[in-house]
C-alpha positions as CSV (number, residue, x, y, z in Angstrom):
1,X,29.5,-85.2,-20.0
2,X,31.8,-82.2,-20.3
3,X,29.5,-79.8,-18.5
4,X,29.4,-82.6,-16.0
5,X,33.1,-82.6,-15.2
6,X,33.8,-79.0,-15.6
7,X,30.8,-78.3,-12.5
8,X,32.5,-81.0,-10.8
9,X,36.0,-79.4,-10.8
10,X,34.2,-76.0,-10.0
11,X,32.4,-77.4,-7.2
12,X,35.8,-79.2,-5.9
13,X,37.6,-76.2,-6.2
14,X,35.4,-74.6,-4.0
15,X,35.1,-77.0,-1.1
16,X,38.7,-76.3,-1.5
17,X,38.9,-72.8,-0.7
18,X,36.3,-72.8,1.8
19,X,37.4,-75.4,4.4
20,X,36.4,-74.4,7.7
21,X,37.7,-73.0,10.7
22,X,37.2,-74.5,13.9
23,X,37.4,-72.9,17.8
24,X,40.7,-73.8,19.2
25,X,42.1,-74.3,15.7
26,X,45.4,-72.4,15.8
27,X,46.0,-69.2,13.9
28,X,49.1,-70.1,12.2
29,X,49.3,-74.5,12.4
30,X,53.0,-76.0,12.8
31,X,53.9,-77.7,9.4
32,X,57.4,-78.9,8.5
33,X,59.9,-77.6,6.5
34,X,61.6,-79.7,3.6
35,X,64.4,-80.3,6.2
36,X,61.5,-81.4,8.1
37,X,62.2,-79.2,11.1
38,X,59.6,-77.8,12.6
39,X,58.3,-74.0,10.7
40,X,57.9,-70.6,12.8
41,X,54.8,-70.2,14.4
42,X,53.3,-66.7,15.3
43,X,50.1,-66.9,17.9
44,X,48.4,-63.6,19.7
45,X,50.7,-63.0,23.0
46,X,48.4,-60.4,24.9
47,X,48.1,-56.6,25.5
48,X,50.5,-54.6,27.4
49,X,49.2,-51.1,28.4
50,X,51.7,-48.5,29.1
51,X,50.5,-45.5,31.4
52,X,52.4,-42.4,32.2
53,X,51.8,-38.6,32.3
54,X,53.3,-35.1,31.9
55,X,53.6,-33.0,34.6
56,X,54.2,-29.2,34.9
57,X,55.6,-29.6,38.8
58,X,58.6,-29.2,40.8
59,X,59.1,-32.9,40.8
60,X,57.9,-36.4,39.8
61,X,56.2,-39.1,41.5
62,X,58.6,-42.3,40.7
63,X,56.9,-45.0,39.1
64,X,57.0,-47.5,42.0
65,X,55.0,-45.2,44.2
66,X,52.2,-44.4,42.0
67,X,49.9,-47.6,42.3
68,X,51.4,-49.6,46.1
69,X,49.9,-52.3,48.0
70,X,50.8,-51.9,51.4
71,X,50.3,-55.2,53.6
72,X,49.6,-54.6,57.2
73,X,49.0,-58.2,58.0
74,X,46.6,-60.2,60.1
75,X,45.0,-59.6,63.5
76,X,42.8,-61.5,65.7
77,X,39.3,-59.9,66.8
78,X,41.1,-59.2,70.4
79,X,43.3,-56.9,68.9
80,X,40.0,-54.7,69.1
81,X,38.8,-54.8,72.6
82,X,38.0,-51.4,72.8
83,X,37.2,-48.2,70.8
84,X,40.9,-46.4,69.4
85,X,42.8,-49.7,69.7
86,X,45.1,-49.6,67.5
87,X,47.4,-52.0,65.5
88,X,51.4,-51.3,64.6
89,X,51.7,-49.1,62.0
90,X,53.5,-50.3,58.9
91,X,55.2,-48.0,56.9
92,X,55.2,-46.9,53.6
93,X,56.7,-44.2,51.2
94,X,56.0,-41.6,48.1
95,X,59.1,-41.0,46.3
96,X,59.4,-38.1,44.0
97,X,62.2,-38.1,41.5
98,X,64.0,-35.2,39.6
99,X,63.0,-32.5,42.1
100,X,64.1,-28.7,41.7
101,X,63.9,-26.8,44.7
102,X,64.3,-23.9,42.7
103,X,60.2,-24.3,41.2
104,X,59.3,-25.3,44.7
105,X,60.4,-25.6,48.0
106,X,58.2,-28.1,50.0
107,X,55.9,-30.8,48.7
108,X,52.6,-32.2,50.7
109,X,50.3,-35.1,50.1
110,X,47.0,-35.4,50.2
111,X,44.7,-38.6,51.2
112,X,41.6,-38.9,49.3
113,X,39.0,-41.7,50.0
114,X,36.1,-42.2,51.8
115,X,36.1,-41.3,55.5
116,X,34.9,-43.8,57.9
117,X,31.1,-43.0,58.9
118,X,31.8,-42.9,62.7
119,X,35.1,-40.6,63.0
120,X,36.1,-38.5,60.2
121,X,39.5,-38.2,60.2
122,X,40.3,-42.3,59.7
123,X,39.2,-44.1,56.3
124,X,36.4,-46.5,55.8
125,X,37.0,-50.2,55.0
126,X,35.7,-50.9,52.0
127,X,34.5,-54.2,49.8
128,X,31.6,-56.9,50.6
129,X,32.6,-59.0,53.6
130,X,34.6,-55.5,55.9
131,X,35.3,-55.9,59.0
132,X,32.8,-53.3,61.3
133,X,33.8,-50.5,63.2
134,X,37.2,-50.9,62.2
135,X,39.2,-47.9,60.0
136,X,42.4,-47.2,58.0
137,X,44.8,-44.7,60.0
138,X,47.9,-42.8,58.0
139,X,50.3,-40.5,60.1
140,X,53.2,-39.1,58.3
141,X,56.4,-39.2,59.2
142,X,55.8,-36.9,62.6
143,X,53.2,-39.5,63.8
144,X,50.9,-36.8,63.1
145,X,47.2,-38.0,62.0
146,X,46.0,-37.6,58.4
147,X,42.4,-37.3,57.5
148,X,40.8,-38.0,54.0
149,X,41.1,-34.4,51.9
150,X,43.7,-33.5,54.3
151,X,47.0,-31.6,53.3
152,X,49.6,-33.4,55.0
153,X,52.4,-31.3,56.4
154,X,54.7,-30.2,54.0
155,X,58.3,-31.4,53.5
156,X,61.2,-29.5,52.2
157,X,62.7,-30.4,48.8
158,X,65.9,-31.5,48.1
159,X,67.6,-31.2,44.3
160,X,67.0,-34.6,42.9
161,X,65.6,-37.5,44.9
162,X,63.3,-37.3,47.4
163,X,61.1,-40.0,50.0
164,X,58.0,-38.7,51.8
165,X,57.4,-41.1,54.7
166,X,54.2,-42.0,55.8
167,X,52.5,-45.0,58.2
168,X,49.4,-46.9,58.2
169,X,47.4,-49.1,60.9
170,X,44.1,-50.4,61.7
171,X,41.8,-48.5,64.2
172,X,38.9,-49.3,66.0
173,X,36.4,-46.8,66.0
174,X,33.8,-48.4,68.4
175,X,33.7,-50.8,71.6
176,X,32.1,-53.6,69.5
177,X,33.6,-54.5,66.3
178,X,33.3,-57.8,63.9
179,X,36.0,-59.6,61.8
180,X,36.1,-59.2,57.7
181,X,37.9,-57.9,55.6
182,X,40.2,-54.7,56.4
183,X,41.1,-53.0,52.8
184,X,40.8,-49.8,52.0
185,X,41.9,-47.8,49.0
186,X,43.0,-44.3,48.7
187,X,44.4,-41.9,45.9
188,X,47.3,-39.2,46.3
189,X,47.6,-35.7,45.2
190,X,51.1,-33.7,45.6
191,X,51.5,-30.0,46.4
192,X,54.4,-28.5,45.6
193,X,54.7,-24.5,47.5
């Protein structure tokens, strides 16, 4: 009888300690104080990446300009009635912070992204559903066209602050086109001379 009890106890002891866990169960449950207030309760929040880099350069890029979204709107089909219709250009801007026109005088940006497959110096549309025959155009602040791989012109520095200036439109590149999607995406490279 003894032996009976004692494996009993044992075997309640460990249903005790192994109770199981459930999905959705939460990691820390609310329980009440003696005051009986609710206890502090600590879930899992998230991740937060941080990004940044170190740069041996004349100046910084700011952190605002280093991944943009540029909106250039919506446009009907007749917008594109022929090839080199173009829409308004919408401008947009590559600040560089802390500069020291000392280390260099003039700073230039480069494009880089795919070119469109009918004229080489606009950028293709890119993503399932893009509109055809249609391209991304940049100009800098001159109105002077920029290609993909192309060193813009460059732009003399100023001790501290500075804002490159830079436009972008939709282009046509052939008499017929068809309606989609009109994103593209492009990196940046600064050259400091």
């Amino acid at each position: 009888m003894k032996k009976l009890i004692i494996s009993a106890l044992v075997a309640a002891s460990f249903a005790a300690v192994s109770t199981p866990t459930f999905a959705g169960a939460e990691e820390n449950p609310p329980s009440e104080n003696n005051d009986g207030k609710p206890q502090q309760v600590t879930v899992n929040g998230g991740t937060i990446h941080f990004e940044a880099s170190v740069v041996n350069a004349a100046c910084a890029v700011d952190a605002n300009s280093i991944n943009q979204t540029v909106q250039l709107g919506q446009f009907k089909l007749s917008d594109f009635s022929k090839k080199g219709d173009e829409t308004s250009r919408i401008p947009f801007s590559i600040k560089l912070n802390s500069c020291d026109p000392a280390v260099a005088s003039t700073a230039a940006i480069t494009f880089v992204g795919t070119p469109s497959e009918s004229e080489q110096d606009v950028f293709a549309l890119q993503g399932a559903g893009a509109a055809k025959n249609i391209a991304l155009k940049l100009v800098d602040s001159q109105n002077k066209q920029i290609a993909p791989g192309q060193v813009s012109t460059g732009v003399k520095l100023i001790d501290g602050s500075n804002e490159l200036n830079y436009s972008a439109s939709l282009i046509s590149t052939s008499d017929e086109v068809s309606a989609g999607n009109a994103n593209a995406v492009t990196n940046f490279m600064v050259t400091y001379s």
